[in-house]
Backbone as CSV, one residue per row, in Angstrom:
resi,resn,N_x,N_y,N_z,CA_x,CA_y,CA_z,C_x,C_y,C_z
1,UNK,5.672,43.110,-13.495,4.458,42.704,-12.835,4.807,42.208,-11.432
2,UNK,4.345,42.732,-10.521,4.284,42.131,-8.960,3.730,41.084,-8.746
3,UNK,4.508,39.872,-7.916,3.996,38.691,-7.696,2.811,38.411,-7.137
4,UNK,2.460,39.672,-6.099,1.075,38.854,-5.387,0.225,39.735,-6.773
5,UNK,0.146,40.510,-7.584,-0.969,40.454,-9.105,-0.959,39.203,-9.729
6,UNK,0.156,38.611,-10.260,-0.231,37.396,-10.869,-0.667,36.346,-10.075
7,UNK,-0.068,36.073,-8.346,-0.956,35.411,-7.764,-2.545,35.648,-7.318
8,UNK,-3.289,36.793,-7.240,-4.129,37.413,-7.947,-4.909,36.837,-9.073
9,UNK,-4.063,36.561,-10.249,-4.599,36.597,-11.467,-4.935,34.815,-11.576
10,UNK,-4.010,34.377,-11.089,-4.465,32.661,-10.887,-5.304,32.191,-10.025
11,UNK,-5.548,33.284,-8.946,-6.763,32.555,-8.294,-7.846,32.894,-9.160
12,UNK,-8.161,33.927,-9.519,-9.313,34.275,-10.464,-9.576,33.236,-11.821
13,UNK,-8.286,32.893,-12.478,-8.588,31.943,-13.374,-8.969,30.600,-12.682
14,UNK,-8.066,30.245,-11.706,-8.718,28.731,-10.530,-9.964,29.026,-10.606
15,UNK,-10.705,30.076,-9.954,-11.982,29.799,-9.672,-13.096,29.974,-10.511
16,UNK,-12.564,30.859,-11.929,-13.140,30.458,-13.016,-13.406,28.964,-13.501
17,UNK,-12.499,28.028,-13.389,-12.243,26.741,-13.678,-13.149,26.162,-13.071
18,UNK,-13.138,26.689,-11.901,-13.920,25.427,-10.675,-15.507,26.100,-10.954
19,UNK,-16.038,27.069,-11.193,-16.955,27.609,-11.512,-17.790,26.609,-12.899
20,UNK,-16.900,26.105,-13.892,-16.923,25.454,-14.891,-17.321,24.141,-14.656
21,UNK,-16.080,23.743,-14.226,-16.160,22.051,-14.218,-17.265,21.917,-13.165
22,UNK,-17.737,22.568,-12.282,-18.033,22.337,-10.675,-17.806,20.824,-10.207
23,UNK,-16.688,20.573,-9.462,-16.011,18.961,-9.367,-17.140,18.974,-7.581
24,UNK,-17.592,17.611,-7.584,-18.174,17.232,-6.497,-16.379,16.702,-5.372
25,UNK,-15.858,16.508,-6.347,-13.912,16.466,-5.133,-13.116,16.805,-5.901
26,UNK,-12.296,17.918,-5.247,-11.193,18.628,-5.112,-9.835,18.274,-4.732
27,UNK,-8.770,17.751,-5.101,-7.539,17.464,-4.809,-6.836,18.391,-4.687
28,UNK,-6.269,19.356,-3.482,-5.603,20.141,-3.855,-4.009,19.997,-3.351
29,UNK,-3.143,20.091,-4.162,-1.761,19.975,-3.618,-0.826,21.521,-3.314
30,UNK,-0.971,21.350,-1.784,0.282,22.861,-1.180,-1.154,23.535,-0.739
31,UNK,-0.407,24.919,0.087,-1.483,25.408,0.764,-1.579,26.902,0.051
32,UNK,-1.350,27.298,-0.892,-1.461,28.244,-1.749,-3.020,28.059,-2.449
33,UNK,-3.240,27.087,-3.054,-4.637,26.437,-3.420,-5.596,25.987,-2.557
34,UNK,-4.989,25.394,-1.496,-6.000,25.241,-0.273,-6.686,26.743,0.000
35,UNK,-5.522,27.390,0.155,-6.115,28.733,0.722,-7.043,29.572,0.333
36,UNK,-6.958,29.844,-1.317,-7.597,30.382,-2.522,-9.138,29.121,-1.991
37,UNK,-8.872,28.193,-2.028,-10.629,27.755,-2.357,-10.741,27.771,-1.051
38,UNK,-10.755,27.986,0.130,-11.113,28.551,1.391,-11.924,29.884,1.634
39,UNK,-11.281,30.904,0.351,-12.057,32.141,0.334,-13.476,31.825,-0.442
40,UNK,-13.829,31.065,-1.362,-14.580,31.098,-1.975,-15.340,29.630,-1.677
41,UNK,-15.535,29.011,-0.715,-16.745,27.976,-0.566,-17.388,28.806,0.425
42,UNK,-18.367,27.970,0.836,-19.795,28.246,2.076,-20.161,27.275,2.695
43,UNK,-20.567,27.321,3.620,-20.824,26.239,4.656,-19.716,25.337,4.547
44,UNK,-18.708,25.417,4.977,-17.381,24.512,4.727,-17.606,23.874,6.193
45,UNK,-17.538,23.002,6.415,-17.615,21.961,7.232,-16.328,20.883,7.558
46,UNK,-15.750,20.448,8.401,-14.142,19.910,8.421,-14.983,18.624,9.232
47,UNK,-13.643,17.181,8.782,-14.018,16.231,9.366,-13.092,15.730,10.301
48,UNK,-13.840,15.498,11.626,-12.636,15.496,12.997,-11.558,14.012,12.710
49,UNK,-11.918,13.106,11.671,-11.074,12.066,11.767,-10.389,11.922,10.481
50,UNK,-10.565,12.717,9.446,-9.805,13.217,7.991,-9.287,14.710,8.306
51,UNK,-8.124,14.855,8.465,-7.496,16.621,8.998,-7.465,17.238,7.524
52,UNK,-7.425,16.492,6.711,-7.099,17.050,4.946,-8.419,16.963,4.269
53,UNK,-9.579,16.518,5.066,-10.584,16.836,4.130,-11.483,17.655,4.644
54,UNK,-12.299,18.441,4.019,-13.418,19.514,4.304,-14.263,19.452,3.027
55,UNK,-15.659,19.804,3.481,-16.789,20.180,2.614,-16.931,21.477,2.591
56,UNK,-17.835,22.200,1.636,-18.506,23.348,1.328,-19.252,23.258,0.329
57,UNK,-19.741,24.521,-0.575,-20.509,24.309,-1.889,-20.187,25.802,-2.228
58,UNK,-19.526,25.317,-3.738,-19.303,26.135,-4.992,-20.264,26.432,-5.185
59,UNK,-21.455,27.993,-4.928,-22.280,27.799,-5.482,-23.613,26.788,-5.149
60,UNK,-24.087,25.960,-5.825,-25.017,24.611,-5.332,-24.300,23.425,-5.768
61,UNK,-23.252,23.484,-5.908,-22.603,22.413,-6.374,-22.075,21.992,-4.805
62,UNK,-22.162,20.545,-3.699,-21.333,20.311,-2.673,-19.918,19.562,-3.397
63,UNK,-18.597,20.388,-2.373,-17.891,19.924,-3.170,-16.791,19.593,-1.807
64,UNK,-16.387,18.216,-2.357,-15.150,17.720,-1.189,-13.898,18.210,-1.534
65,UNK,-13.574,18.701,-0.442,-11.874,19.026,-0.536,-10.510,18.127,0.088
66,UNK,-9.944,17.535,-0.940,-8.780,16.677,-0.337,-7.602,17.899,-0.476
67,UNK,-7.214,18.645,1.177,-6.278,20.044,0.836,-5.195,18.579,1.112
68,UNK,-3.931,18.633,0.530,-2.780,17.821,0.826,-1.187,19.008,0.299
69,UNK,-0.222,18.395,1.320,0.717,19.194,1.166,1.198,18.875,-0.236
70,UNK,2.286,19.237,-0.878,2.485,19.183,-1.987,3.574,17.796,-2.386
71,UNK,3.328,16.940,-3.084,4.325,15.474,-3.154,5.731,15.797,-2.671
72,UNK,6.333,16.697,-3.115,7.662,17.620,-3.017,7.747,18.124,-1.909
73,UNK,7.233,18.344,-0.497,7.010,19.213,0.473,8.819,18.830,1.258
74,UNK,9.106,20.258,1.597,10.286,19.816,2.017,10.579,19.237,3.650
75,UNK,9.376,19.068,3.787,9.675,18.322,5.532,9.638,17.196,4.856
76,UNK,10.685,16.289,5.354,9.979,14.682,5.281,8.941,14.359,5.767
77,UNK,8.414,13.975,6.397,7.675,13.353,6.779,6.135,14.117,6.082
78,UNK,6.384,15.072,5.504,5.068,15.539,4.335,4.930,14.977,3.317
79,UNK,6.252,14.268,2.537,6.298,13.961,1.330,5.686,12.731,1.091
80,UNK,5.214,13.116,-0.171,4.225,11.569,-0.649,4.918,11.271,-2.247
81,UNK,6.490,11.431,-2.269,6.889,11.335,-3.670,6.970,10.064,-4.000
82,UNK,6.754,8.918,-3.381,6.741,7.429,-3.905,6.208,6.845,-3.166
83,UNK,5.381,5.497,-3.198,4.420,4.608,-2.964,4.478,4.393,-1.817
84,UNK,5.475,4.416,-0.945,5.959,4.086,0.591,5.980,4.806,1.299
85,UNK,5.636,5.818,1.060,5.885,7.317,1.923,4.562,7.274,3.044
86,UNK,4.894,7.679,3.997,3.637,7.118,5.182,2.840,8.312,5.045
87,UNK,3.775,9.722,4.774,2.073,10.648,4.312,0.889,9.986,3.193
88,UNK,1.694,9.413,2.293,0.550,8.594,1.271,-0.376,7.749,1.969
89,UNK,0.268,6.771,2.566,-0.088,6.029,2.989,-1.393,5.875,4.228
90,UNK,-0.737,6.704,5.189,-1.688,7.136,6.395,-2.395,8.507,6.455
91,UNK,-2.330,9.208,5.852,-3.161,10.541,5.072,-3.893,10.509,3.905
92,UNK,-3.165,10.930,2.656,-3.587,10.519,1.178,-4.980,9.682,0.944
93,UNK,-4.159,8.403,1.113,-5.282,7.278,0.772,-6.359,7.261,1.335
94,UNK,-6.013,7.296,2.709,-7.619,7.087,3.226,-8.593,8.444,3.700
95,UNK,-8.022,9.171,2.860,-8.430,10.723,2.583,-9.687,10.521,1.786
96,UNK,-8.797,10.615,0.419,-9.340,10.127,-0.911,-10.540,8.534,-0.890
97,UNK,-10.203,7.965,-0.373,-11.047,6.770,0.086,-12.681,7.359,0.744
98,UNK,-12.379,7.973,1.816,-13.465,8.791,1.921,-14.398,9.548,1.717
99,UNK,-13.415,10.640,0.823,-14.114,11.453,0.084,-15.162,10.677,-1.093
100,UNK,-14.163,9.725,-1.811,-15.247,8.398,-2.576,-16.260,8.442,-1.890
101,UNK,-16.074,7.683,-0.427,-17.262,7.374,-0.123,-18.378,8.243,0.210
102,UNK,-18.269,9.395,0.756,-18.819,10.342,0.949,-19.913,10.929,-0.527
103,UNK,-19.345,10.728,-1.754,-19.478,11.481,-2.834,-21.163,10.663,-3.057
């Protein structure tokens, strides 16, 4: 089986999922998943003072997107693998904080 078919085959099951649950926020970790739910929202809308968050709607469902690199990302200064890490800290949180508030 060729890799981009099964990558293929997981976006189709992702967006089966998200079709399901329809989540009003989205956490997504790495840009493989960012990318996949990029093809499939509408009216996606980006916020000039959150770089990791964006709106759209699944459908009629509005749904927030927290895209974040992946905890593991191999630049430093991406990584959010423990509590101190300033991507957590100065990205992450007050990402997610928002999106709360927003919801």
């Amino acid at each position: 089986m060729r890799s981009c078919y099964a990558l293929d085959t997981c976006r189709e099951h992702f967006l089966a999922t998200l079709k399901i649950l329809q989540p009003t926020i989205l956490i997504l970790q790495g840009e493989k998943a960012a990318g996949w739910t990029n093809t499939f929202l509408t009216d996606v809308r980006k916020f000039a003072d959150y770089p990791y968050l964006y709106e759209g709607y699944l459908g009629e469902v509005r749904t927030l997107v927290c895209a974040f690199y992946h905890p593991s990302a191999q630049r430093p200064w991406q990584r959010w693998d423990h509590s101190h890490a300033p991507y957590l800290t100065e990205f992450v949180e007050p990402t997610l904080r928002e999106a709360i508030r927003l919801v």
